[in-house]
PyMOL commands that place a pseudoatom at each C-alpha (Angstrom):
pseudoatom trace, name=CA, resn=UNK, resi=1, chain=A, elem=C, hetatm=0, pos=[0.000, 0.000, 0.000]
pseudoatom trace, name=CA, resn=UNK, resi=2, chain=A, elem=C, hetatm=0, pos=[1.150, 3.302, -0.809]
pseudoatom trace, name=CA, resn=UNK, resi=3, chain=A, elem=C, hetatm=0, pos=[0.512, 4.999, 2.471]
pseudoatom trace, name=CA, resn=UNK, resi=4, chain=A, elem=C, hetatm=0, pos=[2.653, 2.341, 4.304]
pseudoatom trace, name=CA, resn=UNK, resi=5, chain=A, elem=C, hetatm=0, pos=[5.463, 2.692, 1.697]
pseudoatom trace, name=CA, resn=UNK, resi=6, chain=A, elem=C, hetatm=0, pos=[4.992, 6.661, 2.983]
pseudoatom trace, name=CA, resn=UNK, resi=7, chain=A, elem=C, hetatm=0, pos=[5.433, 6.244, 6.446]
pseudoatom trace, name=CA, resn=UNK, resi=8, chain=A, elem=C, hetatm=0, pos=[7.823, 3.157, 6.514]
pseudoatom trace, name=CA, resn=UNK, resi=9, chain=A, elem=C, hetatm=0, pos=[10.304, 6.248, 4.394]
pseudoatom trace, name=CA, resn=UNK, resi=10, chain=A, elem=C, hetatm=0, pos=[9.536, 8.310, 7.174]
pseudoatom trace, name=CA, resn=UNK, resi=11, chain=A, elem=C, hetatm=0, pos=[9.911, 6.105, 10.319]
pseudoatom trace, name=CA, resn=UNK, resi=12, chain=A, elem=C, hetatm=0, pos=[13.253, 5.278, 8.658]
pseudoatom trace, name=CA, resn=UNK, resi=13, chain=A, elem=C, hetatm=0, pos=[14.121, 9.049, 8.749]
pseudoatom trace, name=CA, resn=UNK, resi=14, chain=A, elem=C, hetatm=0, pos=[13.128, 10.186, 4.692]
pseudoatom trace, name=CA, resn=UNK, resi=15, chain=A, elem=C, hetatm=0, pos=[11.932, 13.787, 5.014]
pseudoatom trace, name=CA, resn=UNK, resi=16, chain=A, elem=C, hetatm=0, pos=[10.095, 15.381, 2.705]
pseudoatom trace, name=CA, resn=UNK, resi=17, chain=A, elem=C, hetatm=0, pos=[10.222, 19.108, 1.948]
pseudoatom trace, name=CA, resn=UNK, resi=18, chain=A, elem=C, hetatm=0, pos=[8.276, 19.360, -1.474]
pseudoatom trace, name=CA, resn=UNK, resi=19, chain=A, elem=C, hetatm=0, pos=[6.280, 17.067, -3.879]
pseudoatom trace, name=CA, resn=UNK, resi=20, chain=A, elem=C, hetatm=0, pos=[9.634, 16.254, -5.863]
pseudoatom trace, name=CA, resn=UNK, resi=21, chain=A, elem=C, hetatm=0, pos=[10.742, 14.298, -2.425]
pseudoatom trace, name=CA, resn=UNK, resi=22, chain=A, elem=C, hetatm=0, pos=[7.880, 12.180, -2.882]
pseudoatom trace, name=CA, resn=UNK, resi=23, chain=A, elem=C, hetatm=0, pos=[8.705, 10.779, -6.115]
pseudoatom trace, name=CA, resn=UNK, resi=24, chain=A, elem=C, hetatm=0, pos=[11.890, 8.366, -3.997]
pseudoatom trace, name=CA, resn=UNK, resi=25, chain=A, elem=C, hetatm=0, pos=[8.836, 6.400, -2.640]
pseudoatom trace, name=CA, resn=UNK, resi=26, chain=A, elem=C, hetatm=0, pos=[7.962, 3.569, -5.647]
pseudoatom trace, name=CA, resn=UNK, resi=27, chain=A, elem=C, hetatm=0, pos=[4.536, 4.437, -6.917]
pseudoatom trace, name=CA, resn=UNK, resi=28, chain=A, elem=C, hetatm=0, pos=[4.786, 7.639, -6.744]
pseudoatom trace, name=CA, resn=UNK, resi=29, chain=A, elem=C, hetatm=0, pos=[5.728, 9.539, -10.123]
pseudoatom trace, name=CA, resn=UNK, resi=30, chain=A, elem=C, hetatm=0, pos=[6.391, 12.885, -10.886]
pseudoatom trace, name=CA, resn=UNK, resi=31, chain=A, elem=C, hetatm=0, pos=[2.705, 13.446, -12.655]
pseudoatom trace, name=CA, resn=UNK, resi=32, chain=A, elem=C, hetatm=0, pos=[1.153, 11.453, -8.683]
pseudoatom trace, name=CA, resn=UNK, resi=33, chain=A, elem=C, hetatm=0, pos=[3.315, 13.973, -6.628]
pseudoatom trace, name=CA, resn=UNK, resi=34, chain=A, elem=C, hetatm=0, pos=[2.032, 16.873, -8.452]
pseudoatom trace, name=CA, resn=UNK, resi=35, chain=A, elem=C, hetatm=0, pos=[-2.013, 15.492, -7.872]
pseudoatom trace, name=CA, resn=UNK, resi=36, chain=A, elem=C, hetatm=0, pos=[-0.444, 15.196, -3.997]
pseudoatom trace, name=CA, resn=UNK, resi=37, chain=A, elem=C, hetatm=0, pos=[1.088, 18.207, -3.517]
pseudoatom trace, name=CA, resn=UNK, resi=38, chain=A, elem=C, hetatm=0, pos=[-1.581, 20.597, -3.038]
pseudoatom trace, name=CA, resn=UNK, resi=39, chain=A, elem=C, hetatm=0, pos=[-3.211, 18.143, -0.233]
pseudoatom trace, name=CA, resn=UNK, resi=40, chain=A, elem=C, hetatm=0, pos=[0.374, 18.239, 1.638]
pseudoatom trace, name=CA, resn=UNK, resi=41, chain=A, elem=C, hetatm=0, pos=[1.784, 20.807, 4.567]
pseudoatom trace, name=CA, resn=UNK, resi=42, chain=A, elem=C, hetatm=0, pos=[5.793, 20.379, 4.588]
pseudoatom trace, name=CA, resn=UNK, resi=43, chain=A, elem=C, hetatm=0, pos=[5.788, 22.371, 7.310]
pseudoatom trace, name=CA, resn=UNK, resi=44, chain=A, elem=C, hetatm=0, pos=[4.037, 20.190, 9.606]
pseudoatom trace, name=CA, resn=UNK, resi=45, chain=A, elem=C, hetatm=0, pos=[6.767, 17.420, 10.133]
pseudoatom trace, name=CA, resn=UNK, resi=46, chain=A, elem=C, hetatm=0, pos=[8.507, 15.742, 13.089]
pseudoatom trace, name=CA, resn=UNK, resi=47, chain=A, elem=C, hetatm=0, pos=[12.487, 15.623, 13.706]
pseudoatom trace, name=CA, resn=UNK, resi=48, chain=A, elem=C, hetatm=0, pos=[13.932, 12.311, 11.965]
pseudoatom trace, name=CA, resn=UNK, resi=49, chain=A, elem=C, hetatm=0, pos=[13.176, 9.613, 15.005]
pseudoatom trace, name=CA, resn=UNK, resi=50, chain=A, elem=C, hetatm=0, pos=[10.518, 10.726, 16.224]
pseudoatom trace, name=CA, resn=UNK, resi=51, chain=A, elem=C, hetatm=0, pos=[7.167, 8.985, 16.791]
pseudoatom trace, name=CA, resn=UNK, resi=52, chain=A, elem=C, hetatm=0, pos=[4.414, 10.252, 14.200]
pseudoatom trace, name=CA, resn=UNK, resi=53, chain=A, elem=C, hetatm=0, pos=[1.237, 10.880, 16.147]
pseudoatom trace, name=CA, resn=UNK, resi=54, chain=A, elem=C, hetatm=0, pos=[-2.044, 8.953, 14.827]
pseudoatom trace, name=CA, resn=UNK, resi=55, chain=A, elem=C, hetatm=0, pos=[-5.654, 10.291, 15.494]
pseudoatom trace, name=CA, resn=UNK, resi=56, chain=A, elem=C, hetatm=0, pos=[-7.544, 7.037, 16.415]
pseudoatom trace, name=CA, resn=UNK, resi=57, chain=A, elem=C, hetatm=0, pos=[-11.440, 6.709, 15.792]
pseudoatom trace, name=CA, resn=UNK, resi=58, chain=A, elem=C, hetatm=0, pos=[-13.082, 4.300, 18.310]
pseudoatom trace, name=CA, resn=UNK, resi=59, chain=A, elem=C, hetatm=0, pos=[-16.467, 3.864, 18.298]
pseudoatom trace, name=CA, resn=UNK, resi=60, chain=A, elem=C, hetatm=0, pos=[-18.843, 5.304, 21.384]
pseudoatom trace, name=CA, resn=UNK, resi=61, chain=A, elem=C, hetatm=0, pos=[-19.688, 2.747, 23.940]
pseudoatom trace, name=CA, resn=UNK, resi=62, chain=A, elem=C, hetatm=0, pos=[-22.355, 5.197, 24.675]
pseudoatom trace, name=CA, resn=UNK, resi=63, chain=A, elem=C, hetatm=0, pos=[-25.743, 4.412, 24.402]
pseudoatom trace, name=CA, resn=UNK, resi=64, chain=A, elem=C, hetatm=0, pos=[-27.442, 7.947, 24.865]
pseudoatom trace, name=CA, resn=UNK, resi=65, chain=A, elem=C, hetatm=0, pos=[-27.170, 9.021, 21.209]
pseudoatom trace, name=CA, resn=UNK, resi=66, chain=A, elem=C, hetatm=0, pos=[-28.987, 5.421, 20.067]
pseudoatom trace, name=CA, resn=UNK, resi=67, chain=A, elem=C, hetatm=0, pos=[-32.574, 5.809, 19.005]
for i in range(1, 67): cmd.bond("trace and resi %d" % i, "trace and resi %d" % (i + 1))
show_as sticks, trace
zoom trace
């Protein structure tokens, strides 16, 4: 999958500062980096090592929004 491909470059340190970056990750093209790069913030990006946080979605337990 191409996301994993993404952040197995980054856990192993790859930073990326523009769209051309992207293109070292195999599936991604010069012509797929381009489509990417207005959905992308370079800015945004840990130091090399560090853990990348993940926003987790877990379903409510709670049963007060149930009709």
């Amino acid at each position: 999958m191409l996301a994993g491909r993404i952040i197995a470059a980054r856990e192993g340190g790859a930073v990326f500062h523009s769209s051309a970056d992207l293109v070292r990750i195999k599936g991604i093209g010069p012509r797929m980096a381009a489509l990417l790069d207005s959905l992308l913030d370079y800015r945004l990006q840990p130091p090399p090592g560090a853990a990348i946080p993940v926003k987790v979605l877990v379903p409510s337990t709670d049963d007060t929004n149930k009709r």
